[in-house]
C-alpha positions as CSV (number, residue, x, y, z in Angstrom):
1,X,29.9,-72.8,-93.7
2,X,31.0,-70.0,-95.4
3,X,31.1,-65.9,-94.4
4,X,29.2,-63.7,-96.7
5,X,29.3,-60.4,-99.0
6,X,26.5,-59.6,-95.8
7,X,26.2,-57.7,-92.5
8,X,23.1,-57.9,-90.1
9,X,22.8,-54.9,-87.9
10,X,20.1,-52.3,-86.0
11,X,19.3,-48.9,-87.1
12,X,18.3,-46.2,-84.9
13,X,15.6,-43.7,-85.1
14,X,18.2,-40.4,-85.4
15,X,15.0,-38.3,-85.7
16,X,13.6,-39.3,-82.2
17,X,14.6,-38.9,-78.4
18,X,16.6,-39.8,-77.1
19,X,18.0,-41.8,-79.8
20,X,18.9,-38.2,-81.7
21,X,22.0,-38.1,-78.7
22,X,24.9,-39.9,-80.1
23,X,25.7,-40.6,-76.6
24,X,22.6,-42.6,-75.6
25,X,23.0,-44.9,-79.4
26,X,27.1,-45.5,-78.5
27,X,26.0,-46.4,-75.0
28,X,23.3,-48.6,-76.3
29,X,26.2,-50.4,-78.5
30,X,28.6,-50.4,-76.2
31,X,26.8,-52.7,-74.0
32,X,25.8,-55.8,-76.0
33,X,27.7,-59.3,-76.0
34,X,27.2,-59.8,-79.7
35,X,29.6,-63.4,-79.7
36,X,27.1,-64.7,-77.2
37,X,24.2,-63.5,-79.9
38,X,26.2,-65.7,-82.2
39,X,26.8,-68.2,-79.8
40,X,23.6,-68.7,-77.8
41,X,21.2,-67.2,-79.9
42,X,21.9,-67.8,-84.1
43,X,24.2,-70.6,-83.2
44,X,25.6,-70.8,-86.9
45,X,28.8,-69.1,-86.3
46,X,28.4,-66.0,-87.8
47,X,31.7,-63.8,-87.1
48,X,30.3,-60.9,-84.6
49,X,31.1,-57.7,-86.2
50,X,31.8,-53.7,-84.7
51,X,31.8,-52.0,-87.9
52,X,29.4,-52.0,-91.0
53,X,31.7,-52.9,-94.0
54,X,33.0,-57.0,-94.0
55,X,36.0,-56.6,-93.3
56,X,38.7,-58.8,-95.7
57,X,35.9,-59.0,-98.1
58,X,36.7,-56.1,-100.6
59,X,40.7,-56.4,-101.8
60,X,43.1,-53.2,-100.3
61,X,40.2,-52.2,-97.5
62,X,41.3,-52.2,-94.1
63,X,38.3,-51.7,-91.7
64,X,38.6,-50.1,-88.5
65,X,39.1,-51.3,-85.7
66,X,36.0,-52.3,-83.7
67,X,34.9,-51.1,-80.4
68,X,35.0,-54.2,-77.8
69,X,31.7,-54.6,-75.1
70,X,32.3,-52.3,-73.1
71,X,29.3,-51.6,-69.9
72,X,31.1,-49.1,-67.5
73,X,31.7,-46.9,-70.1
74,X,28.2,-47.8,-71.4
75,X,26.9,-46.8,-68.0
76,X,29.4,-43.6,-68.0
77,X,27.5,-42.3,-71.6
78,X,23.9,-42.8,-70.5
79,X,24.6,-41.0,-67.4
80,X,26.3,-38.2,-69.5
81,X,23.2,-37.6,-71.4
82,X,20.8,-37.9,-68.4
83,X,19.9,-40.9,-67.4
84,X,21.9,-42.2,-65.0
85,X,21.3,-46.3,-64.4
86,X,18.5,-46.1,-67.1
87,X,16.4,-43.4,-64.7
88,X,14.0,-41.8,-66.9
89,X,15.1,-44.0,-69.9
90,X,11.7,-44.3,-72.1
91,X,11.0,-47.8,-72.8
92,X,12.5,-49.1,-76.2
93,X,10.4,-50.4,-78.8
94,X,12.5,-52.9,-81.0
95,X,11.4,-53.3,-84.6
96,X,11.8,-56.6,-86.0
97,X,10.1,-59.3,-89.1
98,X,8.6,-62.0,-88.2
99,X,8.8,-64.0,-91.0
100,X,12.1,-65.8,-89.2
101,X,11.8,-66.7,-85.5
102,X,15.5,-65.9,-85.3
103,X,15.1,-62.0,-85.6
104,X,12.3,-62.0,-82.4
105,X,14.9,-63.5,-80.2
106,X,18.2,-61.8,-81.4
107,X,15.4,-58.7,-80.3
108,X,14.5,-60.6,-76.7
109,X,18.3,-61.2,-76.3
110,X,19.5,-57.5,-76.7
111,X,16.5,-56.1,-75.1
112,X,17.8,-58.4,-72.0
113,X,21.5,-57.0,-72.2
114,X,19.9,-53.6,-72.3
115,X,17.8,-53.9,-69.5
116,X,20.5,-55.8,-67.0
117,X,23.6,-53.2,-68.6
118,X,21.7,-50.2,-68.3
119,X,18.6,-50.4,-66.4
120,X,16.5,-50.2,-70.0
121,X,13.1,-51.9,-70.3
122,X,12.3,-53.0,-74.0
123,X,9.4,-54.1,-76.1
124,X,9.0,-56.2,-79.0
125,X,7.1,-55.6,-82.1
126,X,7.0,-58.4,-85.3
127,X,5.4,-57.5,-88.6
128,X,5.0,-59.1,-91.6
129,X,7.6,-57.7,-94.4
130,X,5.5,-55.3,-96.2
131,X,4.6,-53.5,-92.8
132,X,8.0,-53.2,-91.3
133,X,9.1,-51.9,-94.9
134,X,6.4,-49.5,-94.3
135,X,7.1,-48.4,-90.7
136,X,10.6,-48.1,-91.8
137,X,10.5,-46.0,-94.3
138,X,7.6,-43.6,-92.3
139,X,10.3,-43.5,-89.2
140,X,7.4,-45.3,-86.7
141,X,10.1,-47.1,-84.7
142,X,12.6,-46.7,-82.1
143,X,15.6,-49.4,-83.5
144,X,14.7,-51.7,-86.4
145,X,16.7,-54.8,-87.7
146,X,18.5,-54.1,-90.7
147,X,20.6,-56.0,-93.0
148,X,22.4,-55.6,-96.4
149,X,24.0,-57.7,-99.1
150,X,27.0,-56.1,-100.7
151,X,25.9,-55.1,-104.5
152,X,29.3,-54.6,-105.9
153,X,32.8,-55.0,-104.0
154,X,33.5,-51.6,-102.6
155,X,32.9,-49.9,-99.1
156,X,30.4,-47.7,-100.7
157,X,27.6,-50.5,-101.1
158,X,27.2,-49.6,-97.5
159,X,28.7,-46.4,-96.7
160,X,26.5,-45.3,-98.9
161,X,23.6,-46.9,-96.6
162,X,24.2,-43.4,-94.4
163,X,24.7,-41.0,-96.1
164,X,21.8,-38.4,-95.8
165,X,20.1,-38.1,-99.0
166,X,20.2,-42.0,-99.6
167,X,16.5,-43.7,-99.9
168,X,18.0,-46.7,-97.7
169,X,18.9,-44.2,-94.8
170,X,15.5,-45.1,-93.2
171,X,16.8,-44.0,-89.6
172,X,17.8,-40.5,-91.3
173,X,21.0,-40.4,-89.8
174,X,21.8,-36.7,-91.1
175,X,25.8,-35.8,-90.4
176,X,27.0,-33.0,-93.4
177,X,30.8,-34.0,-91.9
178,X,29.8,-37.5,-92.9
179,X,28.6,-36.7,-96.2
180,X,31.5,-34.6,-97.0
181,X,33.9,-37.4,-96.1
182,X,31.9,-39.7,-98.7
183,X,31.9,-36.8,-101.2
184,X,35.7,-36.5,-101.1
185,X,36.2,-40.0,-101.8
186,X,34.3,-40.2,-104.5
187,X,36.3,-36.7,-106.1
188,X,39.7,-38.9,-105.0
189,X,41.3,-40.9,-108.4
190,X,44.1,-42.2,-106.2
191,X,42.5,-45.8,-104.7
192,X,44.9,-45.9,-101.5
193,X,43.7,-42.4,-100.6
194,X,40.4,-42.8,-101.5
195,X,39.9,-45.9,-99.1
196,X,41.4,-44.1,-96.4
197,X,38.6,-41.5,-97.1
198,X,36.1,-44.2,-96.6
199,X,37.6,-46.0,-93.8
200,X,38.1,-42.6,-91.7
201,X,34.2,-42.4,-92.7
202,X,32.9,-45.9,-91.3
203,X,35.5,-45.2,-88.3
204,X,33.0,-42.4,-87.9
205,X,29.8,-44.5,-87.7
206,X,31.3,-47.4,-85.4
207,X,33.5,-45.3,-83.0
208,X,31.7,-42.3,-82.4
209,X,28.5,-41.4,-84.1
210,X,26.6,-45.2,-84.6
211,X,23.5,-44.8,-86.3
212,X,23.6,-48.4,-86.6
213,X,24.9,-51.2,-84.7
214,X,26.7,-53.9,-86.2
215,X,25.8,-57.6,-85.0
216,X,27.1,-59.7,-87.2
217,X,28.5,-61.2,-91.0
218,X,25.8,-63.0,-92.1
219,X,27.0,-66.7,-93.1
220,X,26.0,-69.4,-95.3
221,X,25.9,-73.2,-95.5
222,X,26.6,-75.8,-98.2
223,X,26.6,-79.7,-97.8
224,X,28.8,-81.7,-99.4
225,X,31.5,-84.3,-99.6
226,X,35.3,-82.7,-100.2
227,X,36.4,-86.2,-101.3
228,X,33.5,-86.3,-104.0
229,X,32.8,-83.0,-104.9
230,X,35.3,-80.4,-106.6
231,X,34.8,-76.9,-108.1
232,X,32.9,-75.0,-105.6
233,X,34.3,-71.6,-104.9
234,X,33.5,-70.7,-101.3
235,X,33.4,-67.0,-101.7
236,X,32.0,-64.2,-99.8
237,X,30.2,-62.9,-102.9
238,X,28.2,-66.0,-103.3
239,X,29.1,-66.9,-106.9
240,X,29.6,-70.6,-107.1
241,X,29.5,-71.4,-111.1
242,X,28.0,-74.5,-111.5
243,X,30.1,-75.7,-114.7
244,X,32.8,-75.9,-112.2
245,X,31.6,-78.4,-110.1
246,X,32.2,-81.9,-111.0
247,X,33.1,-84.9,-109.1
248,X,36.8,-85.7,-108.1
């Protein structure tokens, strides 16, 4: 097993009530057990994440750090925006693919830790790829599961994800102070500075604003005998060159 250039999360509908309130989408975050998602529910020991980015997976990048479960203050937040213990709480519709049975119960699970946490009831919705892409993209969903594959080895192959103009920013998270962060790193020749830039940005999504909620670094599996088999390079990029396998 291996941990991948990868991140499975949820994206929130930032256009619609009550998931515009940054409130209700940190309270929402704040009260989910994502090792026992790992644990009881994927059971192929991903690493649970709290931020967006890998973290050790791009050289010189320190992530921030990530907000622990947390329900009283959970409860605290919902109350704050007006729905105390869940009362008058719209039922949640979560968006997933059905194409894997995995994504339906990661759904059932969270919908659960919602609904004993904070007093939220959930639904469940599976659609073939090509629809979800679709209600996606037309904003006809509550929280959809999300996930994304590093394309080159810098922060910005997600950052990126939120920023406001960005085709992939299907929840249409829309935060100028977020944008401008991004913008001033990319202006910012000196690397040190310019990763602080981005890590005070993805500090932004996963300590105050979240637009998304991190679950987890997706993983990956190969099979083989150490005392056989040289040459494979278990990177988080994925890149295993086969002219460097051989046999010991």
């Amino acid at each position: 097993y291996r941990p991948v250039f990868g991140t499975y999360y949820y994206e929130f509908n930032c256009t619609k009530k009550p998931f515009d309130d940054k409130r209700v989408r940190k309270a929402l975050s704040l009260a989910i057990d994502k090792d026992k998602i790992t644990a009881d529910v994927t059971r192929l020991k991903q690493q649970a994440l709290g931020v967006l980015v890998p973290p050790d997976s791009i050289p010189g990048y320190t992530s921030p750090k990530p907000l622990l479960m947390n329900i009283d203050e959970a409860q605290k937040l919902l109350a704050d925006a007006g729905y105390p213990k869940g009362q008058g709480f719209p039922s949640v519709e979560i968006l997933y693919t059905n194409e894997v049975l995995t994504h339906g119960n990661i759904a059932q699970a969270i919908g659960q830790m919602w609904e004993q946490n904070l007093g939220i009831r959930c639904t469940y919705k599976g659609l073939e790829r090509s629809s979800f892409g679709e209600a996606r993209r037309a904003q006809n969903f509550d929280i959809a599961r999300a996930g994304w594959y590093g394309d080159y080895v810098d922060p910005t192959t997600w950052l990126d994800l939120l920023r406001s103009s960005d085709g992939n920013n299907d929840g249409k998270y829309n935060n100028p102070a977020y944008d401008a962060l991004l913008d001033k790193a990319a202006a910012e020749p000196n690397s040190q500075k310019r990763f602080a830039l981005l890590h005070d940005a993805e500090a932004m999504l996963v300590h105050d604003e979240f637009p998304i909620l991190p679950l987890y670094q997706y993983g990956d599996g190969l099979l083989f005998d150490p005392n056989k088999i040289q040459g494979l390079s278990l990177n988080v990029r994925l890149i295993t060159p086969l002219k460097w396998i051989h046999r010991k």
